[in-house]
N, C-alpha and C positions, 0 to 999 in steps of 0.2 A: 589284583584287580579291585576297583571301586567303584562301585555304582548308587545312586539316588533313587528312590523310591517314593514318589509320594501317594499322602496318605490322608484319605479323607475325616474331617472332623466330624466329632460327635458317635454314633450307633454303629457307623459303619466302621471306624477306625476300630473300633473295639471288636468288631466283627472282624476285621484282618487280622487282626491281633492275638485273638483269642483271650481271656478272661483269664487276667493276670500276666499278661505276654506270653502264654500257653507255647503258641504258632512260631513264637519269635524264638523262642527256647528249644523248640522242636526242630528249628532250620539250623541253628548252630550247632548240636549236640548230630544231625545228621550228615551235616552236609562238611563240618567243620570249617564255619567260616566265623565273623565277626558279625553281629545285628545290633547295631544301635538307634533308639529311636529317640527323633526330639519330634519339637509339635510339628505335624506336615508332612512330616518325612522320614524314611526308614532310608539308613547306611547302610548299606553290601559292600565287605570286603574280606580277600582269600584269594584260594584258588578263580581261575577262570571260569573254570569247570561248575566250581558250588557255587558262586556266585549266580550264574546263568539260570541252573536250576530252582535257587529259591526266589529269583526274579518270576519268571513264569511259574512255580509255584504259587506267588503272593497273588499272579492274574488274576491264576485258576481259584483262589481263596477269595478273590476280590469278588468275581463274575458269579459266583455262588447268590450273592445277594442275601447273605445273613451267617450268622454264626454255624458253624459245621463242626462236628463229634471230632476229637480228638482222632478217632481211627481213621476219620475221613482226610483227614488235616495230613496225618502220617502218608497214606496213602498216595496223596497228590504230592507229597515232595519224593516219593518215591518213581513214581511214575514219568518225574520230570526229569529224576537225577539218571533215570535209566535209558530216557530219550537220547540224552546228549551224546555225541562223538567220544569215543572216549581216546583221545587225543590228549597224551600226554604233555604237561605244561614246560616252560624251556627252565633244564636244569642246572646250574652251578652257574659261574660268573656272567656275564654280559658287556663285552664292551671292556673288562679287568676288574667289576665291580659288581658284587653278588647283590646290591640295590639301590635303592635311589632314596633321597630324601631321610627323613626321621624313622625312628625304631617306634612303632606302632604295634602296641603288645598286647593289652589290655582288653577286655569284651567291650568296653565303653571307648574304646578308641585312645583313652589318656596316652599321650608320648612317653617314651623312656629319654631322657636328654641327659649329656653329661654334665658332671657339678662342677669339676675341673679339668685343667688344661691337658694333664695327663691320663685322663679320663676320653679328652675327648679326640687323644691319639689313639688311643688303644681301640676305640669302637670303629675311628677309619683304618685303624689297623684290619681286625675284621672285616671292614665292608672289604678290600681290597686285595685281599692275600690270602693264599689257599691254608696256609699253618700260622699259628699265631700261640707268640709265649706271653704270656701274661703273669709276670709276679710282681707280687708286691703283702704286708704286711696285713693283718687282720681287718678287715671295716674299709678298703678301698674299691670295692663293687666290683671285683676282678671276676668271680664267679658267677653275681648278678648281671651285671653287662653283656659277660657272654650268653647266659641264660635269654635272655633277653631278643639278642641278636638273633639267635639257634628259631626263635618260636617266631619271630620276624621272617626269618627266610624259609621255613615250614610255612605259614600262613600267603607269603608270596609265591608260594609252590617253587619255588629254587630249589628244595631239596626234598625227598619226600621221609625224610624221617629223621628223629632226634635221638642220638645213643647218650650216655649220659654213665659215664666210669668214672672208678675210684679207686685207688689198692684199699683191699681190707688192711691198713696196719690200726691198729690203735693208739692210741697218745700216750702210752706210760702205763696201760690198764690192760687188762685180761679179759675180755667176754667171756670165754670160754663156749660150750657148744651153743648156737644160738637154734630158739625151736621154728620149726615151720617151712616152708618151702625155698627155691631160692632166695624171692621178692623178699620174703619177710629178713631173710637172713643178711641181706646187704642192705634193707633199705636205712639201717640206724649209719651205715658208712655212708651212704648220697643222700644226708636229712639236710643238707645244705642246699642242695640243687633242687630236690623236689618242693621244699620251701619256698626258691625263685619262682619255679615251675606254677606250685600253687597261687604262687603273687599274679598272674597270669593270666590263668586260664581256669576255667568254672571245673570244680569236682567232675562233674559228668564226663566234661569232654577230654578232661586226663586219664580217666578209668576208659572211654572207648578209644583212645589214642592208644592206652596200654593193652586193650584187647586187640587193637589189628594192629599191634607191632608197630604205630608209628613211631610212638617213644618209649623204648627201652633202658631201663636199668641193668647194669651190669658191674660185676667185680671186673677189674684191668685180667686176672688172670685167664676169663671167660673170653677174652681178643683175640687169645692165639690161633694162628689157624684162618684168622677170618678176612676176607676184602670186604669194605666198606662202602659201598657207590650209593650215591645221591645222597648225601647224608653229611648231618654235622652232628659231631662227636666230639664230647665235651671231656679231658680227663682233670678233675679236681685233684685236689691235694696233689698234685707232680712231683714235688718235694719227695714224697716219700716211695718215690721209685728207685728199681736200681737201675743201672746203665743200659743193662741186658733188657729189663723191662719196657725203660722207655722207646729202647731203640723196635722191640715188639711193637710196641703200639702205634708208635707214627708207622709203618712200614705196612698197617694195616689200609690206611688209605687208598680208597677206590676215584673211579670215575666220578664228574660231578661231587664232589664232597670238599667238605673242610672241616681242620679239624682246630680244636683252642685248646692250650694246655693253659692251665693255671694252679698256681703255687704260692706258697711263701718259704723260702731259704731258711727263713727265721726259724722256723716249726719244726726240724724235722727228725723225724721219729723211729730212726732207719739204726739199725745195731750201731751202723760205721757212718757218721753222718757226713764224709766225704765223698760219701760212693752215690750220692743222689744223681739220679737223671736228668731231675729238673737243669741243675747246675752246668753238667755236663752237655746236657742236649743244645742250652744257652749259646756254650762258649764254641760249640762243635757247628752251629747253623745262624753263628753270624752273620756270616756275609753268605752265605746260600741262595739263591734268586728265590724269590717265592715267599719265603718266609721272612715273619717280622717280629722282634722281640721286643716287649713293652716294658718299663721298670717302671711300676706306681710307689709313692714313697707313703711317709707317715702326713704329707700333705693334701693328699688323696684319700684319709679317712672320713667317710661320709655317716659313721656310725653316730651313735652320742659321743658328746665333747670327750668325755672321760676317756673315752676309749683311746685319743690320739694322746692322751698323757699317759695310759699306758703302755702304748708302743716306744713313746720316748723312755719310758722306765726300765723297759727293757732292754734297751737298746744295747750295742757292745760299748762297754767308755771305750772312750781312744784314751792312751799314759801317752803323758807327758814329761 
């Protein structure tokens, strides 16, 4: 949902606003929605729910008739967020299509748009299909894109939460015991996804997303066992799963959810590097109703230039 706000110039704007966008920071980090302001006018967009709230929120800021104490300011978006119905928002696809129009990611509203053509099958891949394989070679956005999508359809309340898995294997190296609780221990294996994540969304509201469980990190082996409803669940590196693995994790799949596997073939890091999921899951749900399998190639690298020369460097030669 997206609503217009306007907003009076001079003493009072600043008075809505609070002194430094105090007010405006405080609605997003509460309510988890989007606040963008140009001259005039304040943008609401999100849930139905927070949206609504920091509309009549801003009244009650507005109808004050001068700048009000931060506590005060907290207060009234609580008092509004508590009014509302709490009438849960409509979850998983609509119609065959989990949204409409552009991926709109960003606290400033900036679009996510694809750079090319196979790029911009792969994102209506996602709008449109409840599983979605996505590989392709280092620097093709396969991981950003979905990240992307995931916080897209979180903000349009389609799903209410972001899972975000990985296997712990490592590339050729050893960590050996890593210190600290689970987060600390798997977050060096999802520093890819939380990196999207961070391109995103403000510190604040990743750390309270991650306090009430909206978006979670997770090792693939912490899946077993679990159904998944309302939810998109993200598994990177797929590549380096085994058959047994992958076939766990898709099989976790709830109500309202969807899931994106993404990999590169190229990479993989597995004792028997035959026995991948990724590969396997590929050739096994070709033709499966539901599901859709994307191949981005080395034409799809959107990294620096260099990077696409060395994907071709590594390439297999073909003999001749």
């Amino acid at each position: 949902m997206q609503i217009h706000v306007p907003v009076p110039l001079g003493p009072d704007a600043v008075a809505l606003r609070g002194v430094g966008d105090r007010n405006l920071k405080m609605l997003r980090e509460a309510l988890g929605i989007s606040v963008s302001a140009k001259e005039g006018e304040l943008r609401l967009e999100g849930p139905a729910r927070g949206v609504e709230a920091a509309r009549r929120a801003l009244d009650r800021i507005a109808a004050a008739g001068g700048e009000i104490s931060r506590e005060d300011a907290l207060q009234l978006i609580a008092e509004e967020s508590s009014r509302l119905p709490d009438v849960d928002p409509p979850i998983g696809a609509v119609g065959g299509a989990w949204w409409e129009g552009p991926l709109t990611v960003y606290a400033a509203g900036r679009q996510v748009n694809p750079r090319t053509a196979n790029q911009a099958t792969y994102i209506e891949a996602i709008r449109t299909h409840d599983l979605v394989i996505g590989s392709g070679p280092a620097g093709t956005g396969k991981t950003y894109l979905a990240v992307a999508a995931a916080v897209h359809m979180l903000r349009q309340g389609r799903v209410r939460k972001l899972v975000l898995v990985r296997p712990a294997i490592e590339a050729g190296e050893k960590l050996g015991f890593l210190p600290g609780d689970l987060q600390a221990k798997v977050n060096p294996y999802l520093r890819p996804l939380l990196d999207a994540l961070h391109d995103m969304l403000d510190y604040a509201t990743i750390q309270r997303f991650m306090a009430n469980d909206v978006v979670e990190i997770a090792p693939l082996a912490y899946m077993r066992g679990r159904t998944l409803n309302a939810s998109v669940v993200i598994l990177d590196e797929g590549q380096n799963t085994t058959t047994g693995q992958m076939q766990m994790f898709l099989t976790r799949m709830g109500h309202g959810s969807k899931m994106i596997v993404t990999g590169d073939p190229t990479q993989i890091d597995l004792p028997d590097p035959t026995a991948s999921g990724l590969i396997d899951a590929a050739r096994r749900l070709a033709r499966v109703k539901g599901v859709a399998i994307v191949a981005l190639d080395k034409r799809d690298v959107v990294r620096h230039d260099l990077v696409q020369r060395i994907v071709e460097a590594y390439a297999p030669k073909e003999e001749g």
